[in-house]
PDB file with SEQRES, HELIX, SHEET and CRYST1 records, atoms N, CA, C and O in Angstrom:
SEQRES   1 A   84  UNK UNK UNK UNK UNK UNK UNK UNK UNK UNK UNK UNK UNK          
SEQRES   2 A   84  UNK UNK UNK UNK UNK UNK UNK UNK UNK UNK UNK UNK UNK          
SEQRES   3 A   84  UNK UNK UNK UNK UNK UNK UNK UNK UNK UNK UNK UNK UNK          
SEQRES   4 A   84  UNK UNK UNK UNK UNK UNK UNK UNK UNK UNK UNK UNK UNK          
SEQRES   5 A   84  UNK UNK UNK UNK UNK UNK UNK UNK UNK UNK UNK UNK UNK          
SEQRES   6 A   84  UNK UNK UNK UNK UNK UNK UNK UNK UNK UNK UNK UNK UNK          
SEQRES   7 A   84  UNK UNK UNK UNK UNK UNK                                      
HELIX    1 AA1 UNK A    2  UNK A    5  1                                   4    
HELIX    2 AA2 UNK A   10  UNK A   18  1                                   9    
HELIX    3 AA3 UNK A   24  UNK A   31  1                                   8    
HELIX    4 AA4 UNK A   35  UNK A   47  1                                  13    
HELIX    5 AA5 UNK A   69  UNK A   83  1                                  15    
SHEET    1 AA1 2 UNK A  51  UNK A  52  0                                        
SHEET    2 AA1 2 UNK A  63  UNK A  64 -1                                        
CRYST1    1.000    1.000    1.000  90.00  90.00  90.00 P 1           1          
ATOM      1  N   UNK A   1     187.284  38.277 153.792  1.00  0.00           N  
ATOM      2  CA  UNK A   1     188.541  38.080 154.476  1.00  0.00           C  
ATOM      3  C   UNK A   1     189.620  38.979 153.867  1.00  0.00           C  
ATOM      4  O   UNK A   1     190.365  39.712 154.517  1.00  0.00           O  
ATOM      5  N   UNK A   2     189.607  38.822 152.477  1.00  0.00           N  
ATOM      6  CA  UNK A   2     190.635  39.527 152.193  1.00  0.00           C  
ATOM      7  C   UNK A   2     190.154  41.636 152.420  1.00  0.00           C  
ATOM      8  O   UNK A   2     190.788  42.555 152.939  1.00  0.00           O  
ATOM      9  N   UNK A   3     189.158  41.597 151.917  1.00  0.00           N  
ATOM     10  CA  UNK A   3     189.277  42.918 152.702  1.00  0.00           C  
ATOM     11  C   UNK A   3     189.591  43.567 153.959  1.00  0.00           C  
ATOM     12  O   UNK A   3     190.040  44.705 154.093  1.00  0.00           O  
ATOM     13  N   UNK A   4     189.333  42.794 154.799  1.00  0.00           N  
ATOM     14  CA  UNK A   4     189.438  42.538 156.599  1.00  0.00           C  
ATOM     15  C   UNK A   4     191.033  42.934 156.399  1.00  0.00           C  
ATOM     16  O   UNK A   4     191.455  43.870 157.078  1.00  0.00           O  
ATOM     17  N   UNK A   5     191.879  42.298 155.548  1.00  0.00           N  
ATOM     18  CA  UNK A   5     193.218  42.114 154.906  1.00  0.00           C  
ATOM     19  C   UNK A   5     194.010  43.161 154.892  1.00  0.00           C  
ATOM     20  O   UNK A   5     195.132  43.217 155.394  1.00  0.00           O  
ATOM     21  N   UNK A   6     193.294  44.229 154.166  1.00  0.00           N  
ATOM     22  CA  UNK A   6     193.697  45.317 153.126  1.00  0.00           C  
ATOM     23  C   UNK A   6     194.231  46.330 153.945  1.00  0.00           C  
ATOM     24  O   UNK A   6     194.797  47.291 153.424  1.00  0.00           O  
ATOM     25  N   UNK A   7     194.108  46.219 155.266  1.00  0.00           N  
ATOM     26  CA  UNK A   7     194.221  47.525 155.735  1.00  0.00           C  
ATOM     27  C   UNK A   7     195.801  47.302 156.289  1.00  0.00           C  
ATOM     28  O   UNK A   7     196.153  46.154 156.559  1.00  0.00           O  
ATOM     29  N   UNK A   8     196.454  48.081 156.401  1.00  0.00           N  
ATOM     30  CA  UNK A   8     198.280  47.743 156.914  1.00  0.00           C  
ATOM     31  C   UNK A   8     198.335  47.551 158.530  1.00  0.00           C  
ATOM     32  O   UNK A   8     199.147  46.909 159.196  1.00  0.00           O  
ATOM     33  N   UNK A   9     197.220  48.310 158.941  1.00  0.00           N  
ATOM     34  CA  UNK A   9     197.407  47.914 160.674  1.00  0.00           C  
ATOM     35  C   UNK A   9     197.340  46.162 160.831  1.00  0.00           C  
ATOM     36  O   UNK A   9     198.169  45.383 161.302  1.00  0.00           O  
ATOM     37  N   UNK A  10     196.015  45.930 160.237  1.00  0.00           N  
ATOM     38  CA  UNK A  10     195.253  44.801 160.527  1.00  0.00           C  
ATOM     39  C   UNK A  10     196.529  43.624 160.034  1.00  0.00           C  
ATOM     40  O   UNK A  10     196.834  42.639 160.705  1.00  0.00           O  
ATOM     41  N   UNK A  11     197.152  44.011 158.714  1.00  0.00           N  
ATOM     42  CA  UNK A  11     198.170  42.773 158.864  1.00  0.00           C  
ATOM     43  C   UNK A  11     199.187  42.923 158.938  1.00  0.00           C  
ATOM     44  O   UNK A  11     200.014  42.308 158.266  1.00  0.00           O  
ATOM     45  N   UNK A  12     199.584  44.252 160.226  1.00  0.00           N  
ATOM     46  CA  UNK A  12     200.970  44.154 161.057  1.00  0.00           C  
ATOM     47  C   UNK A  12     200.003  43.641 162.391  1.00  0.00           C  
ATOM     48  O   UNK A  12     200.917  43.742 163.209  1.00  0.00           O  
ATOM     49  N   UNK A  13     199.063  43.259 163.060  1.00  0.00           N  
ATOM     50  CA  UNK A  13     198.005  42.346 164.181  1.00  0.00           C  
ATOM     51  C   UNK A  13     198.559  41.096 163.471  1.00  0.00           C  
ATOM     52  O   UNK A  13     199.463  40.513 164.070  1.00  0.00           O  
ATOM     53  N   UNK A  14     198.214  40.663 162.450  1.00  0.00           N  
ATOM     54  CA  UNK A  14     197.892  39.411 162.339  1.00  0.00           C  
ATOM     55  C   UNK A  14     199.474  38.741 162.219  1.00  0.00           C  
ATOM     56  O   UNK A  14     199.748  37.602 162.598  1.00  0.00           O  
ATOM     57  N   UNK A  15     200.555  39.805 161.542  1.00  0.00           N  
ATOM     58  CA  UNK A  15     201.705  39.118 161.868  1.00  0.00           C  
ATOM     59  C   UNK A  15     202.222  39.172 163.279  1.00  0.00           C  
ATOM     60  O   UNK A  15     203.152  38.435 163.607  1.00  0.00           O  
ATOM     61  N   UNK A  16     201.595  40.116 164.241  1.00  0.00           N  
ATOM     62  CA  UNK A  16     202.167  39.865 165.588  1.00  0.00           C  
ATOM     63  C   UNK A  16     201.470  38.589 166.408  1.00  0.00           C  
ATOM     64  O   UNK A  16     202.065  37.824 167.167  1.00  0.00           O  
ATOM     65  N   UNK A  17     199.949  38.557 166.031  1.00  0.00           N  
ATOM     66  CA  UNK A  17     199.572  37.351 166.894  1.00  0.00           C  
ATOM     67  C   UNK A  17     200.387  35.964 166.193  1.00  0.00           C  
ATOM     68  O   UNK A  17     200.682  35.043 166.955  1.00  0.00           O  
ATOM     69  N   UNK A  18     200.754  35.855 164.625  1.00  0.00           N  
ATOM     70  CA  UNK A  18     200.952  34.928 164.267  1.00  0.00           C  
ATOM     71  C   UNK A  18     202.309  34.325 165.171  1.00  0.00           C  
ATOM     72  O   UNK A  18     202.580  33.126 165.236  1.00  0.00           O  
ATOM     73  N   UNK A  19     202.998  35.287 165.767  1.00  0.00           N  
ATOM     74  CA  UNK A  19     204.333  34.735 166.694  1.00  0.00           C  
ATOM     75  C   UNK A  19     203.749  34.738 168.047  1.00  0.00           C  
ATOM     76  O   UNK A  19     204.585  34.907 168.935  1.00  0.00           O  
ATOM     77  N   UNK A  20     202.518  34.592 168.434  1.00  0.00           N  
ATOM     78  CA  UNK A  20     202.358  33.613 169.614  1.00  0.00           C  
ATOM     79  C   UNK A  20     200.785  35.122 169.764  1.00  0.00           C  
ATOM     80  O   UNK A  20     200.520  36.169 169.175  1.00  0.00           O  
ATOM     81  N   UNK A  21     200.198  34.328 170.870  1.00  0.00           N  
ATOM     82  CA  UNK A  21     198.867  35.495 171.235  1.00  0.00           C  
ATOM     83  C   UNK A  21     199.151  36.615 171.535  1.00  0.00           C  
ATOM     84  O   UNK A  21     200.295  36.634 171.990  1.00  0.00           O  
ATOM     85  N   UNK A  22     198.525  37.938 171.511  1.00  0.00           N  
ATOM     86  CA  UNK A  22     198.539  39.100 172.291  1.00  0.00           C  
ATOM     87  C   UNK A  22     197.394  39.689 172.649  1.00  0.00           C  
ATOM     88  O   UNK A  22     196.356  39.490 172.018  1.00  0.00           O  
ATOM     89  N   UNK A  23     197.462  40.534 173.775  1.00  0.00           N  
ATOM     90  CA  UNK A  23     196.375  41.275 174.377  1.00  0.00           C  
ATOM     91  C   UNK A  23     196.352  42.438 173.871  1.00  0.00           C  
ATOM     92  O   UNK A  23     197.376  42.872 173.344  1.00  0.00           O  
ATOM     93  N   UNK A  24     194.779  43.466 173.931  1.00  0.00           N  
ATOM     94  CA  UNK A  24     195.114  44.317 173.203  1.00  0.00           C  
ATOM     95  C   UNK A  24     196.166  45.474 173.750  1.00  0.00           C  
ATOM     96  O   UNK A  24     196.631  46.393 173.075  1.00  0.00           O  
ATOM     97  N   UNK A  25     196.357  45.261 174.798  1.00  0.00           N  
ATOM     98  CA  UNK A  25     197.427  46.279 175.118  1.00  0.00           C  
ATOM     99  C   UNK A  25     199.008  45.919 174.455  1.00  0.00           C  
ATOM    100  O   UNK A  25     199.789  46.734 173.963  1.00  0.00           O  
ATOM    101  N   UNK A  26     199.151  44.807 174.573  1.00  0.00           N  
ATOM    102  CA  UNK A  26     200.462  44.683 173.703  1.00  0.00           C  
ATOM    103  C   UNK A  26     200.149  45.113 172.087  1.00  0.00           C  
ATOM    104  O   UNK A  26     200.915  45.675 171.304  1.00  0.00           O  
ATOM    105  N   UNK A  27     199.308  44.834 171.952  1.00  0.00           N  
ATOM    106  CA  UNK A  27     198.650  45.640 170.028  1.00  0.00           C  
ATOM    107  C   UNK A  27     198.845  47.014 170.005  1.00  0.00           C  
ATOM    108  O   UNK A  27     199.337  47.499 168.986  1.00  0.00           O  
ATOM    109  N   UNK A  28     198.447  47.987 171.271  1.00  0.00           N  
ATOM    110  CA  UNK A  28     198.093  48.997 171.067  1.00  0.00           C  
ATOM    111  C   UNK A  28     199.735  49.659 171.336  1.00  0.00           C  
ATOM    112  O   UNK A  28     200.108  50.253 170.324  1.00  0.00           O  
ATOM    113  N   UNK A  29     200.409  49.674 172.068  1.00  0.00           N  
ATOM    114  CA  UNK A  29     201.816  49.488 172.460  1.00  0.00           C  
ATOM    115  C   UNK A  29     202.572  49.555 171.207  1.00  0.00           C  
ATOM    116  O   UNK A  29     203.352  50.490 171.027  1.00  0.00           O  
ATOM    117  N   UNK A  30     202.354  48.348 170.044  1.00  0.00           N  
ATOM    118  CA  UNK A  30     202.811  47.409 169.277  1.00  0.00           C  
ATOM    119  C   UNK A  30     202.789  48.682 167.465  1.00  0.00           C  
ATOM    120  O   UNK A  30     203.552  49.006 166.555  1.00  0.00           O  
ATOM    121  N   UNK A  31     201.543  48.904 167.875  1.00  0.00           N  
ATOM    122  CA  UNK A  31     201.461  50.036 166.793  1.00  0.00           C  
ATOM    123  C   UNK A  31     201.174  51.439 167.207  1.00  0.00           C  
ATOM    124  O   UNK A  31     200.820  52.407 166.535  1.00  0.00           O  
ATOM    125  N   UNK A  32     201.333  51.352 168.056  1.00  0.00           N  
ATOM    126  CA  UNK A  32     200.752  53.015 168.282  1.00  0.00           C  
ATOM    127  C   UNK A  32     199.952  53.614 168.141  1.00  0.00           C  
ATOM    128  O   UNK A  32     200.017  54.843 168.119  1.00  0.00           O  
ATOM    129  N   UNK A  33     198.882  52.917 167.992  1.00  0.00           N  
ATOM    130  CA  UNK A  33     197.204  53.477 168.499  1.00  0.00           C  
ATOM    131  C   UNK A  33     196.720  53.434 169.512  1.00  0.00           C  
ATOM    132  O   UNK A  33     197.084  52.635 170.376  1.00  0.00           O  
ATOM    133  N   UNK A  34     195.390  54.627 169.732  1.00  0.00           N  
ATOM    134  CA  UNK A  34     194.699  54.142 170.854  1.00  0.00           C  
ATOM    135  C   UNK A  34     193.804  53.434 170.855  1.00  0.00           C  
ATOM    136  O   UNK A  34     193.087  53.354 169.857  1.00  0.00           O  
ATOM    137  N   UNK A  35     193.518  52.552 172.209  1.00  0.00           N  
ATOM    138  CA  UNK A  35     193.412  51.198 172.466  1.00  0.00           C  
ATOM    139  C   UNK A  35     191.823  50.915 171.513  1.00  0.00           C  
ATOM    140  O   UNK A  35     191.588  49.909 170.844  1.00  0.00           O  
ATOM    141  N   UNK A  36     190.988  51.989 171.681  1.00  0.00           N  
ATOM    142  CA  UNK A  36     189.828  51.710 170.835  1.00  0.00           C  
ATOM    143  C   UNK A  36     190.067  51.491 169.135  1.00  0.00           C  
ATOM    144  O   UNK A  36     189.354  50.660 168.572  1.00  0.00           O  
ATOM    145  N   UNK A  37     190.837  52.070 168.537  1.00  0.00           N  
ATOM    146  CA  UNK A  37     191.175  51.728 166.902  1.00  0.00           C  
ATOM    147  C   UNK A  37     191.961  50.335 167.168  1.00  0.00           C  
ATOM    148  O   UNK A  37     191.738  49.492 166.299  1.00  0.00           O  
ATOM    149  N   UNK A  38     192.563  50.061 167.881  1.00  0.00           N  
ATOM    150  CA  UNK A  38     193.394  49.046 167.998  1.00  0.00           C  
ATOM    151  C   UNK A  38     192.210  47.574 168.120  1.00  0.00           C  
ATOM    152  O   UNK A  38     192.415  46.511 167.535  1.00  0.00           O  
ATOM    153  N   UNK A  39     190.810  47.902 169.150  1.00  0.00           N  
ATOM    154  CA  UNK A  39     189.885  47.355 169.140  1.00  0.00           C  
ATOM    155  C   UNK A  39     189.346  46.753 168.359  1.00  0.00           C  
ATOM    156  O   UNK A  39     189.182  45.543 168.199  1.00  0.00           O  
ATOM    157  N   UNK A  40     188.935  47.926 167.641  1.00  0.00           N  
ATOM    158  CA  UNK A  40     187.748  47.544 166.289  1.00  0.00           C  
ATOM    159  C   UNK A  40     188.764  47.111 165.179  1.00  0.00           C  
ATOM    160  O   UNK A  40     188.129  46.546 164.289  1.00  0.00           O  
ATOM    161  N   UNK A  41     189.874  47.152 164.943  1.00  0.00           N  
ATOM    162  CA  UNK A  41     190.631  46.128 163.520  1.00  0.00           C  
ATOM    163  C   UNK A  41     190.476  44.934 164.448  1.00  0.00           C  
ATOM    164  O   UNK A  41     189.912  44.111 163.727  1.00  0.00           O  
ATOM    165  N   UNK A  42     190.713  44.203 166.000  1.00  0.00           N  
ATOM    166  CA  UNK A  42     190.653  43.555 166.051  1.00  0.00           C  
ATOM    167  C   UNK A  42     188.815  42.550 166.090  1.00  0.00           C  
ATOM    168  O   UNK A  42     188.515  41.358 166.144  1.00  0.00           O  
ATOM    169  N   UNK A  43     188.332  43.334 166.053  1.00  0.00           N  
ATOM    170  CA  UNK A  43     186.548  43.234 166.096  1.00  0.00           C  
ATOM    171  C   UNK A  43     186.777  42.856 164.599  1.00  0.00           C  
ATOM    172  O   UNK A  43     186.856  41.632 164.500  1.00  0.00           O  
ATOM    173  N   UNK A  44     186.891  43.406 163.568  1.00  0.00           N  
ATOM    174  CA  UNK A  44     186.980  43.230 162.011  1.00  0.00           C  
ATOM    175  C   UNK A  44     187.398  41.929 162.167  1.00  0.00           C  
ATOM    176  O   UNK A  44     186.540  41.056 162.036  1.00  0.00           O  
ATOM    177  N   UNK A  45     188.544  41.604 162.420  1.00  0.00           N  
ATOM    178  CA  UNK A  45     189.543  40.361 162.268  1.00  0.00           C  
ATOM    179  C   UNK A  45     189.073  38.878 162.622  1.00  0.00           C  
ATOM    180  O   UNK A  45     189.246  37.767 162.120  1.00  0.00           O  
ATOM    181  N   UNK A  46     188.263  39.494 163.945  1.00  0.00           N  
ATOM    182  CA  UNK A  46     187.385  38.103 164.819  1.00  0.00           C  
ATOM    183  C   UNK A  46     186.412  37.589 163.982  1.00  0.00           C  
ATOM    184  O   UNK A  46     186.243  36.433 163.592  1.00  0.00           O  
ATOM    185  N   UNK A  47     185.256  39.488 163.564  1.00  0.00           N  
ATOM    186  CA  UNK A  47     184.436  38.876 162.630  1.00  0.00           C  
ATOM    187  C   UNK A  47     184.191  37.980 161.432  1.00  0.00           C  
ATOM    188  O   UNK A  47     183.261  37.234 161.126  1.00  0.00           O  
ATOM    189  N   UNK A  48     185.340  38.308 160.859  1.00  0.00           N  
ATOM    190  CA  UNK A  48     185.903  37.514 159.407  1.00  0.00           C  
ATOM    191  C   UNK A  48     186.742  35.969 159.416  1.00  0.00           C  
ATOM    192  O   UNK A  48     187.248  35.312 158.506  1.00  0.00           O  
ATOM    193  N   UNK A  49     186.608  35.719 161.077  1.00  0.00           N  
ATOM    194  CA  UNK A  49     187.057  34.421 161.226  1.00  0.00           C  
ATOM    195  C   UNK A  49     188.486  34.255 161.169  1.00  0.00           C  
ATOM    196  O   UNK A  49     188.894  33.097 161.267  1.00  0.00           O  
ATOM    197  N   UNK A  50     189.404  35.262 161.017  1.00  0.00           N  
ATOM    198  CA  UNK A  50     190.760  35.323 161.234  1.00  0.00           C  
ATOM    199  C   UNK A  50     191.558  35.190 162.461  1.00  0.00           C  
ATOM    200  O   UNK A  50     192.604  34.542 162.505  1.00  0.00           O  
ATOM    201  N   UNK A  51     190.900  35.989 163.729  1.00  0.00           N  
ATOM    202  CA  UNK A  51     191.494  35.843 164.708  1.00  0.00           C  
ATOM    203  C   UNK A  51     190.178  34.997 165.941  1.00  0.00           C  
ATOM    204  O   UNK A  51     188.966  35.009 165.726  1.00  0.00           O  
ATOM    205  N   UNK A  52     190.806  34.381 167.095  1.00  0.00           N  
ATOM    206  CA  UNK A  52     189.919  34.059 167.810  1.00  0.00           C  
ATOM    207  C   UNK A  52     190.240  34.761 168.940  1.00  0.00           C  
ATOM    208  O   UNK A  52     191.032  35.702 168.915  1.00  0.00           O  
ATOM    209  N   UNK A  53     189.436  34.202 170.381  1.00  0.00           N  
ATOM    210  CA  UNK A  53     189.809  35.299 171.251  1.00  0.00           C  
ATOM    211  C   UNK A  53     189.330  34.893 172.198  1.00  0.00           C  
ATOM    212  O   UNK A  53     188.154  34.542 172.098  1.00  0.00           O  
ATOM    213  N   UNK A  54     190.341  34.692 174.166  1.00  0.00           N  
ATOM    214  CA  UNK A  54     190.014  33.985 174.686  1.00  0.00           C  
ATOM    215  C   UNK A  54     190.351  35.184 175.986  1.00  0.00           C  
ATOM    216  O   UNK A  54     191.282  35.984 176.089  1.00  0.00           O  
ATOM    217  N   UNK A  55     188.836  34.837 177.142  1.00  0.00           N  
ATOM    218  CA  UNK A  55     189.003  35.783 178.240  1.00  0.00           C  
ATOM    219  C   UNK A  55     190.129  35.302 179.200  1.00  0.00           C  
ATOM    220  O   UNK A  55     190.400  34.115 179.380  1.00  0.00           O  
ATOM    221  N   UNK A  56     190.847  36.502 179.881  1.00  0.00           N  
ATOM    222  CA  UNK A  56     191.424  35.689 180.900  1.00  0.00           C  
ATOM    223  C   UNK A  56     191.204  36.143 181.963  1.00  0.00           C  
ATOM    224  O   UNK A  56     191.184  35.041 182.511  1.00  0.00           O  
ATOM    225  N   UNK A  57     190.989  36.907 182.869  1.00  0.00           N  
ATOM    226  CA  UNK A  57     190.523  37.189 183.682  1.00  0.00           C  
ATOM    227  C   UNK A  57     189.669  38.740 183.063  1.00  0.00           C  
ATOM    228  O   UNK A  57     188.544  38.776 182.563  1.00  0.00           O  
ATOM    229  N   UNK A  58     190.241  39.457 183.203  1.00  0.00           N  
ATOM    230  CA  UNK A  58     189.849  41.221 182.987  1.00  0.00           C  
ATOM    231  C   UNK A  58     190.333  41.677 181.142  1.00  0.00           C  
ATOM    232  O   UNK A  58     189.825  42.490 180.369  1.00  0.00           O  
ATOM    233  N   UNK A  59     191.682  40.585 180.953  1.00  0.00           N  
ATOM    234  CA  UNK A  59     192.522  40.633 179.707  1.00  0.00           C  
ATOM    235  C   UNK A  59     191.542  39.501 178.397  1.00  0.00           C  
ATOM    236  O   UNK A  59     191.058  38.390 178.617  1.00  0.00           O  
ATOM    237  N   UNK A  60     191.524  40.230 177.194  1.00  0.00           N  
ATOM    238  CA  UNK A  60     191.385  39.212 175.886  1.00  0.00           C  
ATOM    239  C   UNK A  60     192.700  39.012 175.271  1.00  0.00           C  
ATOM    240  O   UNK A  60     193.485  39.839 174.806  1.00  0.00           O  
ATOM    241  N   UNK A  61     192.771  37.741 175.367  1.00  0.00           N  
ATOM    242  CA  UNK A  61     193.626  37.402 174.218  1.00  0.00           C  
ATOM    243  C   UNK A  61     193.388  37.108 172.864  1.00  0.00           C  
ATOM    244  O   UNK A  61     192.309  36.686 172.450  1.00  0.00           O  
ATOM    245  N   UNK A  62     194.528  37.356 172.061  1.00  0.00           N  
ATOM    246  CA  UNK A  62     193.863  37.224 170.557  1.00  0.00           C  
ATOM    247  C   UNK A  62     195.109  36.059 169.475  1.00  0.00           C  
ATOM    248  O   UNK A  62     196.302  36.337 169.351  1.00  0.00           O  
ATOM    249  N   UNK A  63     194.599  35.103 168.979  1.00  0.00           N  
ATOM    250  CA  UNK A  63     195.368  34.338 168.474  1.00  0.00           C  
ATOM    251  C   UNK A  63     195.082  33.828 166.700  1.00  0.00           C  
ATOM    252  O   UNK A  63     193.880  33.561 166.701  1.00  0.00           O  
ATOM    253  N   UNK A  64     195.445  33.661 165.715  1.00  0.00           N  
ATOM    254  CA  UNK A  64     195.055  33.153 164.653  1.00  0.00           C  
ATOM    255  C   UNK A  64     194.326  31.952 164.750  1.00  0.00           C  
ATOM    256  O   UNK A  64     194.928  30.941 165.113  1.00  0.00           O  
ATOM    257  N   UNK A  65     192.735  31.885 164.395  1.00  0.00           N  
ATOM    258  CA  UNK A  65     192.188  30.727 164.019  1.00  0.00           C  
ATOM    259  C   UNK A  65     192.761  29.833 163.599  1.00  0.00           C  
ATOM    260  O   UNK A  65     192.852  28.758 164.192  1.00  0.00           O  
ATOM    261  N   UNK A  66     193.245  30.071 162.541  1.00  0.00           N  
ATOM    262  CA  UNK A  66     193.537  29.155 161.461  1.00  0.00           C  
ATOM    263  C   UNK A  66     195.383  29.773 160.293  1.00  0.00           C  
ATOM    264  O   UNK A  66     195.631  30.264 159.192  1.00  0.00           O  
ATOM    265  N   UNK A  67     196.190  29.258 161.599  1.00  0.00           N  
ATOM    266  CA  UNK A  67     197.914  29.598 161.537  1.00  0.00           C  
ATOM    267  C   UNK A  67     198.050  29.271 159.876  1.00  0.00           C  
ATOM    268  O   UNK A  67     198.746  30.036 159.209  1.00  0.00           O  
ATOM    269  N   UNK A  68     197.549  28.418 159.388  1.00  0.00           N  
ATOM    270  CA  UNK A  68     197.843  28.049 158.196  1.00  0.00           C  
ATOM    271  C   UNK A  68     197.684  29.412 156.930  1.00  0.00           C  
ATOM    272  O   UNK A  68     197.917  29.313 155.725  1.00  0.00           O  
ATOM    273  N   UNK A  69     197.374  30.221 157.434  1.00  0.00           N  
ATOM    274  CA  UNK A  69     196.960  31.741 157.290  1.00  0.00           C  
ATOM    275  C   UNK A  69     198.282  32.375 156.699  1.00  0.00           C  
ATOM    276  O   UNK A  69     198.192  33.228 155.816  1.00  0.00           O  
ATOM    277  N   UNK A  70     199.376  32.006 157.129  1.00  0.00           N  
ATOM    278  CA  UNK A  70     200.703  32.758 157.178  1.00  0.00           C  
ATOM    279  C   UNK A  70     200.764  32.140 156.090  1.00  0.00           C  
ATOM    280  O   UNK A  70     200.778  32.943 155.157  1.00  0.00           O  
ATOM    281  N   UNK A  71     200.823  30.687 155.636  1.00  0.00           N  
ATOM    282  CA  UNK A  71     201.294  30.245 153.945  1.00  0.00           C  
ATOM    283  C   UNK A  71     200.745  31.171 152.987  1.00  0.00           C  
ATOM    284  O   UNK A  71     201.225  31.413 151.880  1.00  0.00           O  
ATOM    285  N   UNK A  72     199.601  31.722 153.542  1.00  0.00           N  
ATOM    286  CA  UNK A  72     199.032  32.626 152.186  1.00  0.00           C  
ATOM    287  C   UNK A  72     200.339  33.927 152.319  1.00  0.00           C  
ATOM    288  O   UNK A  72     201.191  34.185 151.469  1.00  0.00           O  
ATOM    289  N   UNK A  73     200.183  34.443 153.367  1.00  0.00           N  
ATOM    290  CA  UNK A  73     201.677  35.707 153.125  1.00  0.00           C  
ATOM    291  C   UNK A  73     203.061  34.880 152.213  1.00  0.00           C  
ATOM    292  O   UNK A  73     203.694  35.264 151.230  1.00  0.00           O  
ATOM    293  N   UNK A  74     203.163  33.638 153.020  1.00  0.00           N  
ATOM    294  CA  UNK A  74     204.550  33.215 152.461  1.00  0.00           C  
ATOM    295  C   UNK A  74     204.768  33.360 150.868  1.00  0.00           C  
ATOM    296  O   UNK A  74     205.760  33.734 150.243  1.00  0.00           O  
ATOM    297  N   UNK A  75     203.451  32.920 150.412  1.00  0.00           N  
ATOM    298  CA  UNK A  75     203.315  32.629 149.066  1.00  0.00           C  
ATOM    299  C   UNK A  75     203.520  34.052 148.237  1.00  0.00           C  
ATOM    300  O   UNK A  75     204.302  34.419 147.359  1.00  0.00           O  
ATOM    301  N   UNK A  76     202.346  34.710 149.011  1.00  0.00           N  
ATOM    302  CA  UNK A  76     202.413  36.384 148.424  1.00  0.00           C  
ATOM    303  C   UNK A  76     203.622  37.544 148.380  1.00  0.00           C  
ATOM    304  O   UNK A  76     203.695  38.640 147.824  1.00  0.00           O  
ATOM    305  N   UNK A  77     204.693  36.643 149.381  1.00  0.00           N  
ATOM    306  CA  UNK A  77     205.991  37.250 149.418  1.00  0.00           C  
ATOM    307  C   UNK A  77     207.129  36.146 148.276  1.00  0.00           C  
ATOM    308  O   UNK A  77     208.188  36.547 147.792  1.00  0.00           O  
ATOM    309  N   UNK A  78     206.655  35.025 148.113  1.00  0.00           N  
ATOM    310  CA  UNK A  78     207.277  34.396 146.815  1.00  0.00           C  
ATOM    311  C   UNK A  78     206.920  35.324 145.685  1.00  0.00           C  
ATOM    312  O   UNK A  78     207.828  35.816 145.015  1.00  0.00           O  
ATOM    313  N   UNK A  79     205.786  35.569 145.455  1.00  0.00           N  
ATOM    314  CA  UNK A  79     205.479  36.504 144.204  1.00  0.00           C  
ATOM    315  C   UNK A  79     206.040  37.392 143.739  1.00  0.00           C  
ATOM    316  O   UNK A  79     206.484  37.634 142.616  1.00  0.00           O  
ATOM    317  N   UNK A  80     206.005  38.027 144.905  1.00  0.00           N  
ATOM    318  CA  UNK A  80     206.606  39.527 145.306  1.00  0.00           C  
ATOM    319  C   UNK A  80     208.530  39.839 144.947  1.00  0.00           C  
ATOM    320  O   UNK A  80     209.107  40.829 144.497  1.00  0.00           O  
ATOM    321  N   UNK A  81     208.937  38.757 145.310  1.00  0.00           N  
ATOM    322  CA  UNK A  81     209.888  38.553 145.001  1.00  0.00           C  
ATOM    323  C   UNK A  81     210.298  38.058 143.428  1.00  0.00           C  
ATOM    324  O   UNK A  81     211.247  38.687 142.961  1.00  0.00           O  
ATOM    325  N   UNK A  82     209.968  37.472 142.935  1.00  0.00           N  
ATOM    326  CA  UNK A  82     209.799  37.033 141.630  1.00  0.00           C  
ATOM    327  C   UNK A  82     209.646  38.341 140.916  1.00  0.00           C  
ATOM    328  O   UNK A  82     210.732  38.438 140.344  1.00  0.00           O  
ATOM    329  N   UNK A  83     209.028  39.284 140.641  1.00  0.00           N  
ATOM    330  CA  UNK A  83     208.495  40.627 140.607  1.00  0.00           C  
ATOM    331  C   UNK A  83     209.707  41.301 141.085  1.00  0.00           C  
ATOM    332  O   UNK A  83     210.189  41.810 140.073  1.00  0.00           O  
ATOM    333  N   UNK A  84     210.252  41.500 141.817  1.00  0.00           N  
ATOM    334  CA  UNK A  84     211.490  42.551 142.176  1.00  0.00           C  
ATOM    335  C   UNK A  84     212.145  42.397 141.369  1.00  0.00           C  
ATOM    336  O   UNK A  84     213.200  43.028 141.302  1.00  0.00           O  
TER     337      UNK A  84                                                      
END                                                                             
């Protein structure tokens, strides 16, 4: 998981789904990749049990498994701060 982590795209995804679901076109939009790199961090993310992902018609949506996910940032930005 935490490698899934490491990469800066993957947890500017995970802070955008964390404020409600997105499709990958709002991801790809969102960071400025094309839609296939934008894909596979989200393929990484699913695999590792971070994000889930629901069809809607032609569109996937993508949402945090498990929201409780963000306390780990919160915490890691307490640190971080402490440290400044």
């Amino acid at each position: 998981m935490f490698k899934a982590l490491g990469h800066p795209n993957r947890l500017v995804i995970v802070n955008a789904v964390a404020n409600g679901e997105r499709c990958v076109a709002d991801l790809t939009e969102l960071l400025g990749l094309d839609m296939s790199t934008v894909s596979n961090h989200l393929t990484v993310l699913r695999h590792v049990g971070i994000l889930k992902s629901e069809r809607r018609g032609t569109q996937i949506f993508y949402s945090l498994r498990k929201p409780c996910l963000m306390n780990l940032f919160c915490c890691l930005d307490d640190f971080h701060a402490i440290e400044s």
